[in-house]
C-alpha positions in Angstrom: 0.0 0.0 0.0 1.2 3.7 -0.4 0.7 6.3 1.4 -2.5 9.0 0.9 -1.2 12.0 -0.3 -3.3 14.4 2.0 -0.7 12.7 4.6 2.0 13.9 3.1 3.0 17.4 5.4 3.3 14.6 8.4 6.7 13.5 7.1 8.1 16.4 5.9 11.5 16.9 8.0 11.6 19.8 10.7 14.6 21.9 11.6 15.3 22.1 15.6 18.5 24.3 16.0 21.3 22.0 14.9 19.4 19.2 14.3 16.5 18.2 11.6 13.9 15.7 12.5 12.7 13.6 10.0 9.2 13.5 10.2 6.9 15.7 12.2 6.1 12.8 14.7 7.5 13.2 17.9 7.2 11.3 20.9 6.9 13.6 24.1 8.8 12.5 27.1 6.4 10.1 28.8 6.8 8.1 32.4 7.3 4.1 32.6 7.3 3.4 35.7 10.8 2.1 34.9 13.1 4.8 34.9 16.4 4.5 36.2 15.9 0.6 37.3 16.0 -1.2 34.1 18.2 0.7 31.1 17.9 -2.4 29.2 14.2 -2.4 29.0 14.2 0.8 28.8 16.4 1.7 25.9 14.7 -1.2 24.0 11.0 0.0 24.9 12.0 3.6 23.7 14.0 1.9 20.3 10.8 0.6 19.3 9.3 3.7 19.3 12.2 5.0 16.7 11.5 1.7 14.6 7.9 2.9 14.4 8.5 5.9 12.9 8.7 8.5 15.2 11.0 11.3 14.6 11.7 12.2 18.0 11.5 9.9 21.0 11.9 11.3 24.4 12.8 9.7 28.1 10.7 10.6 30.7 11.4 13.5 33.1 15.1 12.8 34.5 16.3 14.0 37.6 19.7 16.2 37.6 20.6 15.9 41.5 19.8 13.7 44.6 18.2 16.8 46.0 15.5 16.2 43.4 14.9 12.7 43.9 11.3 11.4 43.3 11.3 8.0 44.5 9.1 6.1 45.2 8.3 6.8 41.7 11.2 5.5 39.2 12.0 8.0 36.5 15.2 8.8 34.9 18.5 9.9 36.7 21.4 11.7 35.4 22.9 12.4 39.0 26.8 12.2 37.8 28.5 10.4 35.4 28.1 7.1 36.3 24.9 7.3 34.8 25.9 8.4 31.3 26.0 4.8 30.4 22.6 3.6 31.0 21.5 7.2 29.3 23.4 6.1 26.0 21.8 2.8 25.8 18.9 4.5 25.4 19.8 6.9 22.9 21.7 4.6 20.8 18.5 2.6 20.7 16.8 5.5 19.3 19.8 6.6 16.7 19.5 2.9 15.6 16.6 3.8 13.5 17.6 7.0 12.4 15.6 8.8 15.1 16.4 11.8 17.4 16.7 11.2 21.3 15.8 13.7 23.9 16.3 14.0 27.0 14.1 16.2 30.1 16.6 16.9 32.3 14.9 18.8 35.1 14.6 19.2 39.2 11.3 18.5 41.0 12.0 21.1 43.8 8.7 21.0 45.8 7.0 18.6 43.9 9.6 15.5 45.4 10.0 14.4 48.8 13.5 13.2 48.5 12.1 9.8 50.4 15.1 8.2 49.2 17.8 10.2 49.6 16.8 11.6 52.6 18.0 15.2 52.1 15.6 18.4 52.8 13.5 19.5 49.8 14.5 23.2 48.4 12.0 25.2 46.9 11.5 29.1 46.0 9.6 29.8 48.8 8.7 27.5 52.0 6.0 25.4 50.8 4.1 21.6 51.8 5.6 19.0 49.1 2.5 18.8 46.5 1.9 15.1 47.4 0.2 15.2 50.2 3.5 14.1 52.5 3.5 15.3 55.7 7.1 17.5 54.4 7.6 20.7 53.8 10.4 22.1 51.4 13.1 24.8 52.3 13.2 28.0 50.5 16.0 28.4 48.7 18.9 31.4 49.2 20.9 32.6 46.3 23.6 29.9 46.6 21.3 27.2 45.8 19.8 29.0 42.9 23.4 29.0 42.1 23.9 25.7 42.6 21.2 24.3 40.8 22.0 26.3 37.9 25.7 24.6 37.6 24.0 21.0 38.4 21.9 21.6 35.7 24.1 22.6 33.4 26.2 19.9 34.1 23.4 17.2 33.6 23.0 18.9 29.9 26.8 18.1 29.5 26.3 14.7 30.1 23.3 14.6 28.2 25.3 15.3 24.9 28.0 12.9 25.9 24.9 10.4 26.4 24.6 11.1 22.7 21.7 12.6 22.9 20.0 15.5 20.4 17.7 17.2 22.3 18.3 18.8 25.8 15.3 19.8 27.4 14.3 22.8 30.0 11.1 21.4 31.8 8.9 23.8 33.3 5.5 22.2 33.7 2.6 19.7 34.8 3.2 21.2 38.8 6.5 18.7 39.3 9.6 21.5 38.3 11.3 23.9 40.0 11.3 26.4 37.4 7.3 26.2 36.9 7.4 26.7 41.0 9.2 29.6 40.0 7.0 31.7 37.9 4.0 30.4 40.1 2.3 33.1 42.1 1.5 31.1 44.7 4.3 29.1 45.1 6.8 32.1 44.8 6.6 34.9 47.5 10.3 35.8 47.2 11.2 39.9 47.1 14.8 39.2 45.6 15.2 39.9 41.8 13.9 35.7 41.3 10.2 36.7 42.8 7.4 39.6 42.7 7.3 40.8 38.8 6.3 38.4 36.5 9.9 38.8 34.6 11.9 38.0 37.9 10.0 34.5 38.1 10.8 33.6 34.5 14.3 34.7 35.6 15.1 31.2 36.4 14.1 29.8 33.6 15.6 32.6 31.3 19.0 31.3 33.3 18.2 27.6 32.4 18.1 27.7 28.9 20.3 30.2 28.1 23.0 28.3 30.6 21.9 24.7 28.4 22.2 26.4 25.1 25.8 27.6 26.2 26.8 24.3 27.1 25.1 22.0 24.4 24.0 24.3 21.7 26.6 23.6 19.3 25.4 20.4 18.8 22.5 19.7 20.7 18.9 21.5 20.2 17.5 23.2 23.6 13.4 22.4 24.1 11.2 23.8 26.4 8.5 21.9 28.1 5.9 24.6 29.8 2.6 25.3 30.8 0.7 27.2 28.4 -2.6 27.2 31.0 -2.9 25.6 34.8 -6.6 25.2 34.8 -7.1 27.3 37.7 -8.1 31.0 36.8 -6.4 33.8 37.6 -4.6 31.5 40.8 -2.2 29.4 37.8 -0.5 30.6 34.7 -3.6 30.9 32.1 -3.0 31.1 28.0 -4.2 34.4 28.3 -2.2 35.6 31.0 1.1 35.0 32.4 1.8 31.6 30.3 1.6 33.6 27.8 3.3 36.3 28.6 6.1 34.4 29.4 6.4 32.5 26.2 6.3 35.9 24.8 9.1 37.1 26.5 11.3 33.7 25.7 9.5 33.5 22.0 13.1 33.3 20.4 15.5 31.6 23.1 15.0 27.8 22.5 15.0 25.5 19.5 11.4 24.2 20.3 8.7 24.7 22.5 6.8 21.7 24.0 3.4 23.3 25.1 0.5 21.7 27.3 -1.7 22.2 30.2 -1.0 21.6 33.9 -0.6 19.7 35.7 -0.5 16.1 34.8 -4.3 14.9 35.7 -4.9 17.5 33.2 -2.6 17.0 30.3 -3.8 13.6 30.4 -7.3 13.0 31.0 -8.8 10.0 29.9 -11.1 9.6 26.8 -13.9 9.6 29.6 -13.4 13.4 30.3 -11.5 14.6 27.2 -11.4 14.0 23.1 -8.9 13.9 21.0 -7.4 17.2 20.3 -8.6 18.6 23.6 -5.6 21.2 24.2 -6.2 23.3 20.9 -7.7 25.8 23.0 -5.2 26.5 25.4 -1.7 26.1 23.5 -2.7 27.4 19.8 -1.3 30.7 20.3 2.5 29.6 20.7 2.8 29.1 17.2 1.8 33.4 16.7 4.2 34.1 19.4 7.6 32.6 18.1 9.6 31.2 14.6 10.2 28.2 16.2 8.6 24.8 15.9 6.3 23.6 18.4 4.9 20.7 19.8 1.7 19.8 21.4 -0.6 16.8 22.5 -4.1 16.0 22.2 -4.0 12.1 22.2 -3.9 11.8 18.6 -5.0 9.1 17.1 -6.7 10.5 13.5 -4.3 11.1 10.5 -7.0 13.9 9.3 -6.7 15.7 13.1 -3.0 15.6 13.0 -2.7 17.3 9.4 -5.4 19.7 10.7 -3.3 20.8 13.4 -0.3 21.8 10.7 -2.1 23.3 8.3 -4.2 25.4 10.8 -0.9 26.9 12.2 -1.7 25.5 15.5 1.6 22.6 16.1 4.9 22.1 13.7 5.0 18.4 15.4 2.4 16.0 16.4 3.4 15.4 19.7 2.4 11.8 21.7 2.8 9.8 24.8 0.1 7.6 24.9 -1.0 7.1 21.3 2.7 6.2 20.9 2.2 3.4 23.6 -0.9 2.4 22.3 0.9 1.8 19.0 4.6 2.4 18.5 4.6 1.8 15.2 1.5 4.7 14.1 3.8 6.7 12.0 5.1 4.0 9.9 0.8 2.8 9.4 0.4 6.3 8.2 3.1 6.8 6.2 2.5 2.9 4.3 -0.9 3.7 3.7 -2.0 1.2 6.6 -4.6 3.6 8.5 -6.8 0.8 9.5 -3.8 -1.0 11.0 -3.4 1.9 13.8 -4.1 0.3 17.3 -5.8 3.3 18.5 -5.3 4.5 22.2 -8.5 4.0 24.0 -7.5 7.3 26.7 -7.9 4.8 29.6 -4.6 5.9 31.2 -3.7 2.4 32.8 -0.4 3.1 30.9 -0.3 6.0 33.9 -0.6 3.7 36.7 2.5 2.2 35.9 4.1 5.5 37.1 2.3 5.2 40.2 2.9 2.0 40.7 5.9 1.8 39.5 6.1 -1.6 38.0 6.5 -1.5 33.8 4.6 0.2 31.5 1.3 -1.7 30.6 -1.1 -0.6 27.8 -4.5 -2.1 27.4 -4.2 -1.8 23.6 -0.9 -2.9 23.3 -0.2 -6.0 25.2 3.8 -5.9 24.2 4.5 -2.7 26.1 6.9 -2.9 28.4 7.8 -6.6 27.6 10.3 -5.5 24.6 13.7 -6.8 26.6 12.5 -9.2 29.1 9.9 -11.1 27.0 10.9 -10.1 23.3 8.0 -8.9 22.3 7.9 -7.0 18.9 4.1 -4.8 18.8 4.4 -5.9 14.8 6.7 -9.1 14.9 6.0 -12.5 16.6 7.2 -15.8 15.9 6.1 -18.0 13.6 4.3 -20.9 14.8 6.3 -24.4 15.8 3.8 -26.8 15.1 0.5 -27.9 13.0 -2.8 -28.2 14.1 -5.5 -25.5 14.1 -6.6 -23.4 17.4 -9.7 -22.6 18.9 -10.9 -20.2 21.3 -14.1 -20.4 23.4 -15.4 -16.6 23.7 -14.7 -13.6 21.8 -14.2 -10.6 24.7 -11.0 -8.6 24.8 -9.0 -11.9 25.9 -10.3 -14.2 23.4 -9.7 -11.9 20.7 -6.8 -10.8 21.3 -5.4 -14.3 21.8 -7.1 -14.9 18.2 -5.4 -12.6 16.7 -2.0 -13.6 18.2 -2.5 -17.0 17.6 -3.2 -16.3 13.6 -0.5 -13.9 13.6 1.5 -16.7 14.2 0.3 -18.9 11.6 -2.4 -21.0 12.9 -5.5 -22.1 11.6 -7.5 -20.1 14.1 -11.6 -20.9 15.2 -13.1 -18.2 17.6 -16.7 -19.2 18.7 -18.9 -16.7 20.6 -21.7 -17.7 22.3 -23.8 -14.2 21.2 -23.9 -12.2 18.3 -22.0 -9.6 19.5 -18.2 -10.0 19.3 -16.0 -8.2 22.3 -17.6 -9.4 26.0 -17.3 -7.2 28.4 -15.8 -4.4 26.4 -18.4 -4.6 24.0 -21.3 -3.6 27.0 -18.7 -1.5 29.6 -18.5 0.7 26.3 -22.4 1.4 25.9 -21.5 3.3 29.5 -21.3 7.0 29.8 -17.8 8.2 28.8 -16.6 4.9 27.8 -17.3 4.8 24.1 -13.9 4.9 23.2 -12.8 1.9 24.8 -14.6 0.2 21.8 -11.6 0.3 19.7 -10.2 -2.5 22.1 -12.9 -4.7 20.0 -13.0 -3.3 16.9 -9.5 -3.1 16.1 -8.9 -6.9 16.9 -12.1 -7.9 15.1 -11.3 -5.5 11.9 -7.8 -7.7 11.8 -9.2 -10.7 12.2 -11.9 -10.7 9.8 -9.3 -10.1 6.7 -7.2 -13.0 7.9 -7.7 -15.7 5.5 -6.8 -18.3 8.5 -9.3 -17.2 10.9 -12.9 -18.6 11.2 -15.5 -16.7 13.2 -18.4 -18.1 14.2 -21.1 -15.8 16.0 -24.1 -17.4 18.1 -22.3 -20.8 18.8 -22.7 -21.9 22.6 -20.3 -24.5 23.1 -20.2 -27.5 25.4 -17.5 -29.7 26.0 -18.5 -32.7 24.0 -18.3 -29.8 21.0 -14.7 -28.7 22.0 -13.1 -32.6 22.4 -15.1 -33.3 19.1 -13.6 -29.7 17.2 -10.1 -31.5 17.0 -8.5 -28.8 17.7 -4.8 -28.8 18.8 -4.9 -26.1 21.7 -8.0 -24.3 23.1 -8.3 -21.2 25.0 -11.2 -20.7 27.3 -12.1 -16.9 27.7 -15.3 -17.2 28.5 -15.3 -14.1 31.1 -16.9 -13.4 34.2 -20.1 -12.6 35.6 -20.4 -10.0 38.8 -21.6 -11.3 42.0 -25.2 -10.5 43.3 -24.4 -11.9 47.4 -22.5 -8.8 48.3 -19.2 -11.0 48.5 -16.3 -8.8 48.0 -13.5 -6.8 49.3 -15.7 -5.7 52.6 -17.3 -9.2 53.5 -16.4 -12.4 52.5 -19.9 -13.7 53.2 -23.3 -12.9 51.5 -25.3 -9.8 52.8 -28.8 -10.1 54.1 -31.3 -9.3 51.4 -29.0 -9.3 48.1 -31.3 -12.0 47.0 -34.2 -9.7 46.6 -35.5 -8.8 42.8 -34.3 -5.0 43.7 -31.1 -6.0 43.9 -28.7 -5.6 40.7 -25.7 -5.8 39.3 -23.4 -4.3 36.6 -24.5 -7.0 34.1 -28.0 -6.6 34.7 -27.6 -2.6 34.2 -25.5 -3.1 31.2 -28.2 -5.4 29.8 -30.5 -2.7 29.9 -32.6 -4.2 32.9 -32.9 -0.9 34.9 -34.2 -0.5 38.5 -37.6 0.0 38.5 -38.2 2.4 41.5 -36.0 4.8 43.6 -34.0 5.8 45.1 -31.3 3.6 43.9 -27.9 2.6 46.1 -24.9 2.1 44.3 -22.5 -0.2 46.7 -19.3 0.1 45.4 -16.6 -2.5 46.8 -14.7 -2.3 43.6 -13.1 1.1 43.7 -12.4 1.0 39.9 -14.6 2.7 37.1 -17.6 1.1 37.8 -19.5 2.1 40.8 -19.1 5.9 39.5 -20.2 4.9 35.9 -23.2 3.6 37.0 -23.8 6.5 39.0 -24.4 8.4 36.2 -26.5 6.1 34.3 -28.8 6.2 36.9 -28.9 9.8 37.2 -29.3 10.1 33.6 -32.7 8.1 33.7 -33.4 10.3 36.2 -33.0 8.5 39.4 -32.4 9.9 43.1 -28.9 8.1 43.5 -26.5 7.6 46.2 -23.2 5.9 46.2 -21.5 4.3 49.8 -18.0 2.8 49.1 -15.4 2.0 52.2 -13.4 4.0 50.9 -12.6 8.1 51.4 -13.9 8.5 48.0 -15.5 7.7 45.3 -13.7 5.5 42.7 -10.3 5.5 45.0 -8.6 3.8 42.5 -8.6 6.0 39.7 -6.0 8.2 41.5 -4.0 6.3 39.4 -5.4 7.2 36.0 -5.5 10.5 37.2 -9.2 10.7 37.5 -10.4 10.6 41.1 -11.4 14.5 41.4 -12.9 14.2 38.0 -15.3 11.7 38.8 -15.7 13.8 42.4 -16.4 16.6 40.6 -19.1 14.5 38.0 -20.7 13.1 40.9 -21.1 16.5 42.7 -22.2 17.8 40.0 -24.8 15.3 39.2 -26.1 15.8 42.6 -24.8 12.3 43.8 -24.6 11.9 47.5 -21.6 10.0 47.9 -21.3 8.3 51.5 -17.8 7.1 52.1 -16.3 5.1 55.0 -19.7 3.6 55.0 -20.6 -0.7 54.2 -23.5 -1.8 52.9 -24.6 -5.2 55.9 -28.0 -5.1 54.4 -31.4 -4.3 52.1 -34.8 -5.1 52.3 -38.8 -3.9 52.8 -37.8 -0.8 50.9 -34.5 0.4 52.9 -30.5 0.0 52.5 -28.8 -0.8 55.7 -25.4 1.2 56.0 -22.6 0.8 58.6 -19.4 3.3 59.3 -16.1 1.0 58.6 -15.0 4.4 61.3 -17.9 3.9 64.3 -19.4 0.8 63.6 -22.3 2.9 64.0 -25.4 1.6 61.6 -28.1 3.2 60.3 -30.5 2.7 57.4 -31.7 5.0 54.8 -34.8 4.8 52.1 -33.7 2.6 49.0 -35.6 1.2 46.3 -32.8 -0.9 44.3 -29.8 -1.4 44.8 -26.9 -1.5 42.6 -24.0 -4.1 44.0 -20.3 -3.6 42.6 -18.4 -5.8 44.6 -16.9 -9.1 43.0 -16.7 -11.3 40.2 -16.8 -15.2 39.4 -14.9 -16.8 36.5 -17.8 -18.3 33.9 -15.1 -21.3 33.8 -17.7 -24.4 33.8 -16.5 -25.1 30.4 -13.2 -25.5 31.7 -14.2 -27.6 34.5 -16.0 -30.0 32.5 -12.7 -30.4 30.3 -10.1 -30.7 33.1 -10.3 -34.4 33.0 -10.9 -35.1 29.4 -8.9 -33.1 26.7 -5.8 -35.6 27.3 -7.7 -38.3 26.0 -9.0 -36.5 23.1 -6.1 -35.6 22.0 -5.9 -32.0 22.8 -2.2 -30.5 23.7 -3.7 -27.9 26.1 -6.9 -26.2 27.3 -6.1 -23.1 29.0 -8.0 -20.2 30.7 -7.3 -16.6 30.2 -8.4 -13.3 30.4 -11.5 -13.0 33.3 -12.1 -16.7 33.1 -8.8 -17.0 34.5 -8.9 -14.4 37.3 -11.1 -11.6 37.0 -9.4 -8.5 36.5 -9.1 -5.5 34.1 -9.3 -5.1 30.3 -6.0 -4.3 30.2 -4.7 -7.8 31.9 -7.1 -9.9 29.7 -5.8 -8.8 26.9 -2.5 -9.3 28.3 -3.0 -13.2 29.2 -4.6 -13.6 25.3 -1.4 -12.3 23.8 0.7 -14.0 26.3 -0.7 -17.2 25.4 -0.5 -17.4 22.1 3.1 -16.0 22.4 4.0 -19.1 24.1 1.9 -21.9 22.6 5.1 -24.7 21.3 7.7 -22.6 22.8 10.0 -23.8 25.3 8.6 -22.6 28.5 10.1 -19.0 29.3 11.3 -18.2 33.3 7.9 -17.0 35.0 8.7 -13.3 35.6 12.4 -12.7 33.5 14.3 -9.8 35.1 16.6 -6.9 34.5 19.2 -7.9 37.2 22.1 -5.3 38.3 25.4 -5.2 37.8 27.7 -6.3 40.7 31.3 -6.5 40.5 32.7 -10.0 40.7 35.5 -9.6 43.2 33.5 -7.8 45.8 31.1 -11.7 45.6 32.8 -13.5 48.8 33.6 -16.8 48.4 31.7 -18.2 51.2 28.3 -16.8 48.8 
């Protein structure tokens, strides 16, 4: 295939200072979750990225000095030159494909807690650490301004001798010291460094023009800032001091990298944000300055991203998670392949890595952050080892993603679905409010599979075991999902609640079905602490339902802290008029009343409940399984395995996973359980008696 024509302006090449990117694709520094702690996975994770296409690929925000340290949370370090090394894998990975590395180079000042390092926090002024720590960072005197300056000049100096192209000045999302800088409220200082809004850009004026003196010659000097905080006339707004500022600096660096602040904002999920969603706020860099700048908007669309050039409004086509989504979206584009982009669904699970910090995870993309210690190529897998055909009981986001792996492979692939719908539990969480994009966790699989000449589908096909030992296949998956519990079992009790049998009661899957509550008000009892509970909030409240949601927990949804989405769905709820009631359990409902307990007092009380919606667990649908465990031998069959929910219930993002993994390693010698990044240790400091 060849490449539309209208696509063209994406891959014309860009000057940045001394260097010239390739296309206009560029892959904004983005967090892993593996930073500094594996350079090997690292450097191949980001390498793929270059393979794919993209012009520019960037590490993640690296710190420049121990007093910046932001452990727990694993991001890059460039303390002092022992860490050049790990640094240059990285970039070499990138030159490898003709690709430009950057690097963000950059202190967290009152954004880090130094947890692991132990020293005091510095800041401009005496402020709380932003993450709720009980610490408080020092201001800072004119030595350590000083100081900091030379530290990170000297981090841009071993940047370049990292090999890298790109040296970045960070000054956004609420986690740098120069953003605390030009911050109002963060920066109380009467020196030249504070009051005027041209003594807090001081700092950052200091930064660039010290990194261009250092690495210009070779290297290109970026800016990563905030072109608008969000918060009025309190933050730096687009039409305000962000502006302003960019203004005054229009001419100083080799590229600007403009977005919002901070990072709940920059990346919200597809639930709260489309594609293209910063236009507003960053489209008036481009009038202030000559040179090139780059944006994000979770682009996905070919037609969005050539919008965005011709409109005046980016040079580049900045990415972090469409790029994990699909590392290889610039190549589709550029071959002509558009339907073979693996969309990002805005979910941000890829962000929980960060929080979590374990490796980057993607529900999409199923290879991310498996590149070194698994091998796994997004576009490349092994042929298969064997003949015999494969089939695989359940088309959800497991089944069909082990499908597709498995025909990928080679294999003569049968996927039998029990409905006519293909994509499970994707396939109904999607009909939710917000959720619509995480559709193209189905469609994309099933748009693949149907042009594979080696894959039959067959819709509407219930199938028992005597039908899988007759099929004759050679290895069967079993992804025949879960179902959510109606007893009340969960996280809270591990025994069924009094009056969860009732015909009031419900569950996700009967709401998703379309089998509403029929009287008010309705009681959503989330023990889940995921998506759900607040999903279904709204559904009820958009059929126009008195609603109120009781969870254990301080809030509603707790776990989306980690996707960055916890005050959103606050704020929804609030807004909605849902009374949320926290701390509090739901021990029982019946003769039209919910009874409700404090997890803090023990105290219980009951309030007026017509239905009531129970989030709590969920049961693998694995009788199939069961009734094989004993007989597949015997027929012949080389395995039957469970994956995805079937297996253990869990998210979208770790079915998929299991369906990939699977398939991966059907005939292959059996890989070590969790392979590891191990580090180095000098032989002759090993005593003997080890």
């Amino acid at each position: 295939m060849t490449r539309d024509p209208r696509y063209d302006i994406l891959f014309e090449p860009v000057a940045i200072g001394p260097v010239t990117a390739r296309n206009r694709f560029y892959q904004v520094p983005h967090c892993t979750g593996i930073g500094w702690t594996q350079p090997e996975t690292l450097a191949r994770l980001r390498g793929i990225k270059a393979e794919g296409g993209w012009a520019v690929v960037a590490t993640e925000e690296t710190e420049i000095h121990p007093t910046g340290d932001c452990e727990p949370f694993h991001e890059g370090r460039l303390w002092d030159d022992r860490d050049i090394p790990a640094m240059a894998l990285m970039a070499d990975a990138v030159h490898e494909h003709g690709a430009l590395a950057a690097i963000e180079i950059m202190h967290h000042g009152g954004s880090a807690a130094n947890w692991g390092t132990r020293l005091a926090p510095m800041a401009p002024s005496a402020r709380p650490i932003i993450y709720h720590y009980p610490m408080q960072a020092r201001a800072m005197d004119k030595q350590d301004i000083r100081d900091l300056r030379r530290w990170h000049r000297e981090a841009a100096l071993r940047s370049k001798k990292a090999g890298f192209d790109i040296v970045y000045v960070y000054a956004t999302h609420d986690l740098s010291i120069a953003q605390q800088f030009l911050e109002r409220r963060k920066n109380d200082r009467t020196d030249e460094y504070g009051g005027s809004l041209e003594n807090r850009a001081r700092l950052l004026r200091e930064l660039i023009e010290d990194t261009k003196d250092a690495v210009g010659d070779r290297c290109a000097v970026a800016v990563r800032i905030a072109a608008d905080e969000l918060m009025g006339d309190a933050g730096l707004t687009h039409d305000g001091e962000a502006r302003d500022v960019i203004e005054m600096l229009a001419e100083l660096p080799d590229l600007w990298d403009v977005n919002i602040s901070n990072w709940p904002n920059d990346s919200q999920t597809s639930r709260f944000a489309k594609e293209g969603f910063q236009e507003q706020y960053t489209s008036f860099v481009k009038q202030l300055t000559s040179k090139p700048v780059v944006g994000v908007g979770r682009f996905t669309s070919p037609d969005t991203m050539v919008s965005q050039i011709r409109r005046g409004v980016l040079d580049f086509i900045g990415a972090a998670r469409p790029s994990i989504a699909d590392p290889f979206l610039p190549k589709k584009i550029e071959e002509g392949r558009i339907d073979d982009i693996r969309e990002c669904i805005g979910c941000n699970m890829c962000v929980t890595s960060d929080y979590t910090s374990t490796n980057l995870r993607c529900t999409q993309n199923p290879t991310m952050g498996e590149e070194w210690r698994r091998g796994w190529h997004p576009e490349i897998i092994a042929p298969k080892k064997s003949e015999g055909s494969v089939l695989v009981v359940g088309a959800g986001p497991a089944g069909l993603e082990a499908a597709l792996a498995a025909a990928r492979r080679g294999f003569e692939v049968h996927l039998a679905e029990a409905t006519a719908e293909l994509g499970g539990r994707v396939t109904h969480e999607s009909k939710l409010p917000g959720l619509s994009e995480w559709a193209r966790v189905r469609d994309w699989r099933v748009g693949q599979l149907e042009r594979m000449a080696n894959v039959s589908i067959y819709r509407d096909s219930t199938l028992e075991a005597e039908h899988v030992l007759e099929f004759g296949a050679r290895h069967v998956a079993i992804a025949t999902g879960s179902h959510w519990r109606k007893d009340g079992v969960g996280r809270d009790s591990g025994f069924a609640v009094p009056g969860f049998d009732g015909t009031s009661v419900y569950t996700p899957d009967d709401l998703m079905a379309g089998r509403d509550p029929e009287a008010g008000p309705v009681i959503i009892w989330d023990d889940d602490h995921y998506y759900m509970g607040g999903v279904l909030a709204e559904l009820c409240r958009y059929a126009g339902a008195e609603v109120m949601l009781a969870t254990t927990a301080a809030t509603v949804s707790s776990f989306t802290a980690y996707t960055l989405e916890l005050m959103p769905i606050a704020k929804r709820m609030a807004r909605l008029g849902v009374e949320v009631l926290p701390y509090t359990s739901v021990t029982g409902f019946g003769g039209g009343a919910v009874k409700l307990t404090s997890v803090l007092t023990g105290e219980t009380t009951e309030r007026p409940a017509g239905a009531l919606v129970t989030v709590t667990a969920r049961l693998p649908e694995d009788a199939l399984f069961e009734q094989l465990r004993d007989r597949w031998q015997e027929a012949g069959i080389a395995s039957v395995t469970r994956i995805g929910d079937c297996w253990a219930p869990s998210t979208i993002q770790q079915a998929v996973y299991t369906g990939h993994k699977w398939a991966r390693e059907l005939d292959e010698t059996p890989p070590l359980l969790v392979p590891r990044e191990l580090p180095a240790i000098d032989p002759g400091r090993v005593k003997a008696e080890w």
